[in-house]
C-alpha positions as CSV (number, residue, x, y, z in Angstrom):
1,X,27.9,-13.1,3.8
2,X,25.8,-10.0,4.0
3,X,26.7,-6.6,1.4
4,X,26.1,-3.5,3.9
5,X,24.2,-0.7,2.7
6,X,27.0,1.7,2.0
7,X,29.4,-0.6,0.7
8,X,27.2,-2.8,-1.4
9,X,26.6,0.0,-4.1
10,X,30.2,-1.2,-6.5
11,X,28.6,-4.9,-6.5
12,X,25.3,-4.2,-7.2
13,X,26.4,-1.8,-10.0
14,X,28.7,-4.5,-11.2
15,X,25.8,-6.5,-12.3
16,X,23.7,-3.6,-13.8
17,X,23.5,-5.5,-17.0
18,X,22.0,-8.0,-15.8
19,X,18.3,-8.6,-14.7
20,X,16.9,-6.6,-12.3
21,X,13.4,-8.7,-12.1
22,X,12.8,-9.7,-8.3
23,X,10.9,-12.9,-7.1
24,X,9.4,-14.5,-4.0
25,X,10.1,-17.9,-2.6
26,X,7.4,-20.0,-0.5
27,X,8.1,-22.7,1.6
28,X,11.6,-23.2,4.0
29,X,13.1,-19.8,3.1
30,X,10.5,-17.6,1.7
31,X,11.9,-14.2,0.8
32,X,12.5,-11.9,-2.0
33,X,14.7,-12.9,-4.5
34,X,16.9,-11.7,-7.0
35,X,18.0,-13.4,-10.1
36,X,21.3,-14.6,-8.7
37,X,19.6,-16.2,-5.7
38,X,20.5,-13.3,-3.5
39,X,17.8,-12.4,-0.3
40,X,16.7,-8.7,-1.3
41,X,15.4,-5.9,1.7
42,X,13.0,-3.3,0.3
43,X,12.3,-0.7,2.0
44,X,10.5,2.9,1.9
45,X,7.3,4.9,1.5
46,X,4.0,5.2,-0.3
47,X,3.2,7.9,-2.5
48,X,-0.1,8.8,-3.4
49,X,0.6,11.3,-6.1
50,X,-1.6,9.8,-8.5
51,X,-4.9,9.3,-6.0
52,X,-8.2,10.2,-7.2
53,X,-9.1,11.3,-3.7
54,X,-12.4,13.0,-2.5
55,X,-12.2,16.4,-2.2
56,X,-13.4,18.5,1.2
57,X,-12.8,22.0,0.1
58,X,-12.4,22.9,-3.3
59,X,-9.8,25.6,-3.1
60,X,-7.1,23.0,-1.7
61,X,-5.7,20.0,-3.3
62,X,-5.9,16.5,-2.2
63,X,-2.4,15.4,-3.6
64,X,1.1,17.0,-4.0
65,X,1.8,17.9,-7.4
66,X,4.2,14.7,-9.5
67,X,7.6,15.4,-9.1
68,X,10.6,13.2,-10.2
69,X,12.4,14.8,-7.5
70,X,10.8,13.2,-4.5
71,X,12.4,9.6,-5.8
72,X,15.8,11.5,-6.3
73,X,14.9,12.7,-2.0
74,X,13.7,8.9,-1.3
75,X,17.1,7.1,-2.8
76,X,19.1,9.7,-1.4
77,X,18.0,8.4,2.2
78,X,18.6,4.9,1.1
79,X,15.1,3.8,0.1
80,X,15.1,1.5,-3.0
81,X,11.5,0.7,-2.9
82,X,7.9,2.8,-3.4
83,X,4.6,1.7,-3.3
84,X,2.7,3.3,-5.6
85,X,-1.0,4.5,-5.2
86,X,-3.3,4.6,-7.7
87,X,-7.4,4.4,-8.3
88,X,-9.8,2.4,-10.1
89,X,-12.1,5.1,-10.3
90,X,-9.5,7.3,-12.4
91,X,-8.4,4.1,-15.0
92,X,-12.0,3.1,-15.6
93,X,-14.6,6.2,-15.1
94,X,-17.3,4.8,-16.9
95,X,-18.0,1.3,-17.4
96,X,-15.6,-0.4,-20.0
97,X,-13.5,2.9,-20.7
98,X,-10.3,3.5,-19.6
99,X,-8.6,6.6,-19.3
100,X,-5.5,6.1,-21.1
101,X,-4.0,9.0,-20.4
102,X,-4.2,8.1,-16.3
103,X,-2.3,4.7,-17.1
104,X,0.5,6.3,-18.8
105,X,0.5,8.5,-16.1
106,X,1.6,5.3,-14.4
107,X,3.6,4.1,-16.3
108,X,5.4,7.4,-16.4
109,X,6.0,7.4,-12.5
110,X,6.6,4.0,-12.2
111,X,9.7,4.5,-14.8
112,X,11.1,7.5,-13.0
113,X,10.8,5.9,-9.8
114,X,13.1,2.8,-11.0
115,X,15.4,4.9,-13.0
116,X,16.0,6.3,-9.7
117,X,16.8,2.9,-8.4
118,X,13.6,2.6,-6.5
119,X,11.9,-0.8,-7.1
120,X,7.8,-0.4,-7.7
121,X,4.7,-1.8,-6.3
122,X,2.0,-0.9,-7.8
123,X,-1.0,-0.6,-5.5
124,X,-4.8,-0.7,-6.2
125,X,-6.0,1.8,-3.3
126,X,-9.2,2.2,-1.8
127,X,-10.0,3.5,1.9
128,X,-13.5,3.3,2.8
129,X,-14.8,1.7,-0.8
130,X,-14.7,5.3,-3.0
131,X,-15.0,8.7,-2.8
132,X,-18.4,8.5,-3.9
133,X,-19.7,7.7,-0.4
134,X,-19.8,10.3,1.8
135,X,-22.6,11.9,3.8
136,X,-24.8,14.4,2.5
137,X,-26.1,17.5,4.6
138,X,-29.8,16.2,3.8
139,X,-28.5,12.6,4.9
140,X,-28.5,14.7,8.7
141,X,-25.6,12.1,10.1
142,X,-24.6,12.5,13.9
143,X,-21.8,11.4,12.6
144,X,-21.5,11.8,8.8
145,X,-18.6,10.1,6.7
146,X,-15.8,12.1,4.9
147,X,-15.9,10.6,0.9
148,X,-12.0,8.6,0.4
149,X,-11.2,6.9,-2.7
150,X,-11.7,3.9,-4.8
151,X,-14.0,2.2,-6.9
152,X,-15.8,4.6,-9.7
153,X,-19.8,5.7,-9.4
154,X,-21.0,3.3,-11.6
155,X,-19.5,0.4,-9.2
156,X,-20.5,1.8,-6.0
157,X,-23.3,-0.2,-5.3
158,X,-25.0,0.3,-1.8
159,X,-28.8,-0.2,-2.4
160,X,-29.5,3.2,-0.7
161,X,-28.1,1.9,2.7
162,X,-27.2,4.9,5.0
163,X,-23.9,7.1,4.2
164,X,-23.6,8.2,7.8
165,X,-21.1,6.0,10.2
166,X,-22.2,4.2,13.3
167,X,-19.7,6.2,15.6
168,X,-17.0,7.9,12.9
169,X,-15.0,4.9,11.7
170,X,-15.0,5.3,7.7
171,X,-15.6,1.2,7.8
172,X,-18.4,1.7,9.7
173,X,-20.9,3.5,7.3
174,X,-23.6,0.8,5.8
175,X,-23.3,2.2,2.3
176,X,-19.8,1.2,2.4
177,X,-19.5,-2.6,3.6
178,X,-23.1,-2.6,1.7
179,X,-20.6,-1.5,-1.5
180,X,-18.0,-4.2,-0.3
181,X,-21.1,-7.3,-0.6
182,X,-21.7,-6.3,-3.8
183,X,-17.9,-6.4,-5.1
184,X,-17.8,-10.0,-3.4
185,X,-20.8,-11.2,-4.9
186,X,-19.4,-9.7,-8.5
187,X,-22.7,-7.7,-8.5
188,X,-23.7,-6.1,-12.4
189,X,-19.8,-7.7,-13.0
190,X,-18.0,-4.9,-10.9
191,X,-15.9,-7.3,-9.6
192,X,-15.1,-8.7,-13.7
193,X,-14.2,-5.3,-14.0
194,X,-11.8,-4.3,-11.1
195,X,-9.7,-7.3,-12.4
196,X,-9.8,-6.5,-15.8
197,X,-8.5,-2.7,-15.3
198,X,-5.9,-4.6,-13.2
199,X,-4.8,-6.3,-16.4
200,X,-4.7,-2.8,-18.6
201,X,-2.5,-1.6,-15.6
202,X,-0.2,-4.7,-16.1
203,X,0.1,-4.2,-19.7
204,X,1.2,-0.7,-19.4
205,X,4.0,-1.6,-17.1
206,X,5.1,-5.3,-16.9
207,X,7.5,-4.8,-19.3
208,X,9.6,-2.7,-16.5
209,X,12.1,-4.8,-14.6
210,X,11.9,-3.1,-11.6
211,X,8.8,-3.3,-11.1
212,X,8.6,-5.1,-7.8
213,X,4.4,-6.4,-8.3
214,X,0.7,-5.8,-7.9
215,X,-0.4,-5.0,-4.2
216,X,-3.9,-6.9,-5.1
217,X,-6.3,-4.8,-3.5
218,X,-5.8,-2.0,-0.5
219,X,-7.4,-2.7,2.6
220,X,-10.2,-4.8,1.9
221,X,-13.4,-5.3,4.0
222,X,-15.4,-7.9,4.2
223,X,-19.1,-6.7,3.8
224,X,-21.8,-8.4,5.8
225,X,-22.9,-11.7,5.3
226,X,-21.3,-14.3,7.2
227,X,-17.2,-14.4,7.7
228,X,-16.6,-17.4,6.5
229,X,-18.5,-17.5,3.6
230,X,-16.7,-13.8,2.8
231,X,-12.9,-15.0,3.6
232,X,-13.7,-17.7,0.8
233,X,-15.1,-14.6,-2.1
234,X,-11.9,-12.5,-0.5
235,X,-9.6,-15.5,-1.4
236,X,-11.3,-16.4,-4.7
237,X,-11.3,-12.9,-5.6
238,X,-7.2,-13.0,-4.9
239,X,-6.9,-16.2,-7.2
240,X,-9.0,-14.9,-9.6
241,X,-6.8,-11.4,-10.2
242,X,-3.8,-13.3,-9.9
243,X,-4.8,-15.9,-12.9
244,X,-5.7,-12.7,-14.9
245,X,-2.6,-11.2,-14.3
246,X,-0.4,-13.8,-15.3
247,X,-2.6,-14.6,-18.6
248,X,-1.6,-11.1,-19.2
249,X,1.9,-11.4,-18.4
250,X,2.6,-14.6,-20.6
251,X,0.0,-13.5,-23.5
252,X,2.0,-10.0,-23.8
253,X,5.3,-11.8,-23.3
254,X,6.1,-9.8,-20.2
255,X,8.4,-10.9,-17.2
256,X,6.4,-12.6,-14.2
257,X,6.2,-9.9,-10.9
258,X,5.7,-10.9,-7.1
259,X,1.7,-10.7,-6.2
260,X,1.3,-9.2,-2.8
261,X,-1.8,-9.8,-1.0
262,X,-3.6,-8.2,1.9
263,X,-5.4,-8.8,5.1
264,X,-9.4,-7.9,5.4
265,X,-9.2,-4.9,8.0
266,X,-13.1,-5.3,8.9
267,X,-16.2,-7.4,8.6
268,X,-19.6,-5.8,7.9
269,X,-18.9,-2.7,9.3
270,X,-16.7,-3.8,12.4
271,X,-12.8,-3.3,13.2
272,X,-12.4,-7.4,12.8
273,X,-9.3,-8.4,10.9
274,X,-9.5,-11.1,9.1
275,X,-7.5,-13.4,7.2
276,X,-8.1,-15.9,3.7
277,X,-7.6,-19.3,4.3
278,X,-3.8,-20.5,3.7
279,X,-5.5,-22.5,0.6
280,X,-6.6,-19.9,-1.6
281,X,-3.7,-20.2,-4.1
282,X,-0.8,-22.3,-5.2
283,X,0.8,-19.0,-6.8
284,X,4.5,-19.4,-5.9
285,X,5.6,-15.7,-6.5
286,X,3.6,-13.9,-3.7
287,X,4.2,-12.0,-0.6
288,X,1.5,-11.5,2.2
289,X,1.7,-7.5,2.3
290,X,-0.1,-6.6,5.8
291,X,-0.6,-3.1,7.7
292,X,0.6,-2.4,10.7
293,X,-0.5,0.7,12.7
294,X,-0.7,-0.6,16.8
295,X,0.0,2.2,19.1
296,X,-0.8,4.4,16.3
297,X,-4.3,3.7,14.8
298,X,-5.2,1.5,17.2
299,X,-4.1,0.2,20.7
300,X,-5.8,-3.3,20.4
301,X,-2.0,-4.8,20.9
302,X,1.7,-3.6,21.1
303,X,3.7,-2.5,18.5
304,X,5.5,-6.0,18.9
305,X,2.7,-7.5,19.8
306,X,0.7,-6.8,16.1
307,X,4.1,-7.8,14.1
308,X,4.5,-11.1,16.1
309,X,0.6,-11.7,15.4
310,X,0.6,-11.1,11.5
311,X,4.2,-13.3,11.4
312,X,2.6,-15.9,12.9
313,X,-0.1,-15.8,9.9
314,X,2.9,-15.2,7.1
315,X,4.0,-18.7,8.2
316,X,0.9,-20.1,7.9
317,X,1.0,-18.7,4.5
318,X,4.8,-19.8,4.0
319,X,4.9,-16.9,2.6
320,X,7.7,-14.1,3.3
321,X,6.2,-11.2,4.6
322,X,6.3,-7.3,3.8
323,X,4.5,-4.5,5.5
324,X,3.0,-2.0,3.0
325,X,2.0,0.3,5.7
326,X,2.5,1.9,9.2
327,X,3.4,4.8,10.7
328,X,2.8,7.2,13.7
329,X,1.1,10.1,13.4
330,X,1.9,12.3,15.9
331,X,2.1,16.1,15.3
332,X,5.2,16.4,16.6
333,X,7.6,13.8,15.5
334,X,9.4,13.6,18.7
335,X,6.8,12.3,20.3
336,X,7.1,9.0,18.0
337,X,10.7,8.6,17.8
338,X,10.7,5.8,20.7
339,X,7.7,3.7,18.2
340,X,9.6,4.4,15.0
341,X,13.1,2.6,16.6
342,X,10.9,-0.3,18.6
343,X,9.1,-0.9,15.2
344,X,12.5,-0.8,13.1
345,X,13.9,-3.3,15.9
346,X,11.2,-6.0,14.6
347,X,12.2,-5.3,11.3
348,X,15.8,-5.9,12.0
349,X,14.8,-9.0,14.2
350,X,12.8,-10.4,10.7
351,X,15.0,-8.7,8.1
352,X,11.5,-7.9,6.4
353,X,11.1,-5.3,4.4
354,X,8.2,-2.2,4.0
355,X,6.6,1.3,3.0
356,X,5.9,4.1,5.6
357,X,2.9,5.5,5.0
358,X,3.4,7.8,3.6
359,X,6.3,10.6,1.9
360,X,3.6,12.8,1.9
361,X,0.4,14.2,2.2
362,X,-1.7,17.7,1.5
363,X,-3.5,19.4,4.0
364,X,-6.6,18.9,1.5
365,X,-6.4,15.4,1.7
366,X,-9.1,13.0,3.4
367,X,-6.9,11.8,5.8
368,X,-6.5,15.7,6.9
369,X,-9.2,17.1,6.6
370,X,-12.8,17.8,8.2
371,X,-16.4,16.0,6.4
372,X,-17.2,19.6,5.6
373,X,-13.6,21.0,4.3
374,X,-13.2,23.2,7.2
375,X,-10.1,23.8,9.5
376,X,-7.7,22.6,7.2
377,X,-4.1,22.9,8.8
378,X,-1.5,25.1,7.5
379,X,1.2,22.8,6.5
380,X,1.1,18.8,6.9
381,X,4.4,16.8,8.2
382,X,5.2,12.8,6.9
383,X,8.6,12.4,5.9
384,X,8.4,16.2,3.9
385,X,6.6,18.9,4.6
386,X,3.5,20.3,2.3
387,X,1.4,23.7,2.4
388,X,-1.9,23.7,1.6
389,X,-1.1,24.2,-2.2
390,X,0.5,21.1,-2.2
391,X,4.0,22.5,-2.0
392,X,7.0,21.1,-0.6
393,X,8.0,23.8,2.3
394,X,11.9,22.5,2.6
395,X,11.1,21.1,5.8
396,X,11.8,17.0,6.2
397,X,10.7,14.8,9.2
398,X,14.3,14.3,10.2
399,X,13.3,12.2,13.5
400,X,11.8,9.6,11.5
401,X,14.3,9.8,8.1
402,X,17.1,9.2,11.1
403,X,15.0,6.0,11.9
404,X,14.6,5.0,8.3
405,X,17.6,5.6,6.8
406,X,19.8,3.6,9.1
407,X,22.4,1.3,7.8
408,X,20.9,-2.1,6.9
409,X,21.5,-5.1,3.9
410,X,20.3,-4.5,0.5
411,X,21.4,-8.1,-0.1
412,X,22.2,-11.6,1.5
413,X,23.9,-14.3,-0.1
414,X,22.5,-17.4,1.9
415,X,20.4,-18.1,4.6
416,X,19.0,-14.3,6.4
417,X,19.3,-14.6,10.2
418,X,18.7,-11.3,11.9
419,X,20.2,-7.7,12.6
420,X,21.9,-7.1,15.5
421,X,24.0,-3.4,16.9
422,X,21.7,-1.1,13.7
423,X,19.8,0.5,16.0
424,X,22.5,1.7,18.4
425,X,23.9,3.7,15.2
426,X,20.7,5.5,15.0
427,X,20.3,9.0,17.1
């Protein structure tokens, strides 16, 4: 028995009263679940309003500007979910203080977002350790590195290794995956410190039903030392935030949310994915939360290829699985539209859920912008169009809304099989 997007909304809103809290399953049906045992599909974008992002050229700005707006836009093309970016660097600037005003500032989203009826994950970001490693003119890089986001100063950590990269991947500068060793080996207690700001950040917003969980920890690398020996801190470091997390949650008397976890995306310095060991927790109420970006980032497989690979590790995990990011990237959309339906075809074939990366993004932002702020295009395209003041243009990435909007379950009551026919509706 499966409830249709458009004609599920009377059922659902028949049962408003009750609990909106949503768990995973492990074992013979993983999944997301909601309290009446129903099989829940989330999907829909990031949005990185709330990064603390380096910033290339002063005079333009690295996010779009909040608005409660963009989660009436998402639910009117049938998302329900949002991941939600946010930065250690902005909760805890110095050592042991954190900005209060930043986590109400998430707490504030997140409660907009779900009285939209968007469920939240909440995402500790990073690309490329912080935005406190990028190259310096003096530093006289062939090929310098661009500063991203993440950890604060007083936790970057990179024993003066070299801020250039090796051949202009982010991952590939030594100050970084030096910065990555000394999280793993919990170096002057940074890594005590990431997991306790994740507990002021679960404080502030556990008590919110709809929030869907904790993405862990964005894109983590590996450092150097040897891969083994690194999988095992990456898996410990998991366990260890997880335990924190729900001390917090039962201590404050706050309903239990999903823990997502994430693949390493390199190992000291190199593009090696890398996965923890199937044994790093007994946590019931997780998801593994992968990225996918073949033919788009990278052309190491197929678009079907990389989704078959990281299912093949989600059963390993028993685990169900949910991708927090992809996309394609493409100036014009057009050009994508053929990846954006064979990528929504796995989907459908898995009935798994995920967030595009992403509803946005500035033309000041790192991902869009030179090392040295310079040639900064005049408008930037994801699913809406901003200028380079951060303003919404009025312009939407129809091609791919077309893709992402197209008729699918919001919930299953029994076993989930596949989608078949979705696609043909799409144009």
């Amino acid at each position: 028995m499966v409830c249709l997007f458009g004609s599920c909304k009377k059922e659902i809103k028949n049962v408003e009263s009750q609990s909106r809290l949503l768990h995973a399953e492990r074992g013979v049906n993983p999944g997301i679940y909601d309290k009446e045992g129903r099989y829940i599909l989330l999907r829909g974008a990031n949005y990185n309003v709330l990064g603390d992002y380096w910033q290339g050229n002063p005079l333009l700005p690295t996010t779009k500007s909040y608005d409660i707006n963009d989660f009436k836009m998402m639910a009117a093309q049938g998302f329900n979910c949002v991941r939600l970016i946010f930065n250690w660097s902005a909760i805890e600037p110095t050592k042991g203080n954190y900005d209060r005003a930043y986590i109400d500032r998430i707490r504030k989203v997140t409660d907009d977002a779900t009285s939209q009826g968007l469920y939240v994950l909440l995402d500790m970001h990073q690309d490329a350790w912080s935005k406190f490693t990028f190259s310096l003119p003096s530093d006289n890089c062939e090929f310098p590195n661009k500063g991203w986001d993440g950890a604060p100063e007083w936790a970057t950590i990179y024993d003066d290794a070299s801020r250039c990269t090796l051949n202009g991947g982010r991952e590939t500068t030594p100050a970084v995956f030096h910065s990555f060793q000394s999280l793993w080996d919990n170096r002057e207690g940074i890594q005590d410190a990431l997991i306790a700001s994740w507990v002021e950040v679960v404080k502030a917003t556990a008590d919110n039903e709809m929030v869907l969980g904790y993405d862990i920890f964005n894109e983590p690398s590996l450092g150097y030392k040897n891969v083994n020996e690194e999988l095992y801190k990456l898996g410990k470091f998991y366990k260890r935030t997880i335990e924190a997390i729900r001390n917090a949650e039962k201590s404050n008397n706050l309903p239990e949310h999903i823990a997502f976890f994430e693949m390493g995306i390199s190992w000291n310095g190199e593009p090696i994915p890398s996965f923890v060991f199937p044994e790093f927790t007994n946590e019931q109420n997780l998801v593994f939360a992968p990225h996918n970006y073949f033919e788009s980032i990278t052309y190491l497989l197929t678009i079907e290829q990389g989704y078959e690979a990281t299912n093949i590790f989600n059963n390993n995990y028993k685990t169900h699985m949910f991708m927090g990011e992809w996309g394609f990237f493409d100036s014009n959309p057009e050009n994508d539209k053929s990846k954006m339906k064979r990528f929504a075809k796995m989907e459908d074939k898995y009935l798994y859920g995920s967030t595009i990366w992403q509803w946005s993004q500035t033309p000041g932002d790192p991902h869009a912008i030179n090392f040295d702020g310079t040639t900064p295009q005049q408008t930037s395209l994801h699913l809406i169009e901003l200028d380079q003041a951060g303003q919404f243009t009025g312009n939407i990435n129809t091609v791919f809304l077309n893709v992402l909007s197209r008729n699918r379950p919001l919930a299953i009551v029994g076993k989930p099989r596949f989608l078949k026919r979705i696609l043909t509706m799409v144009k």
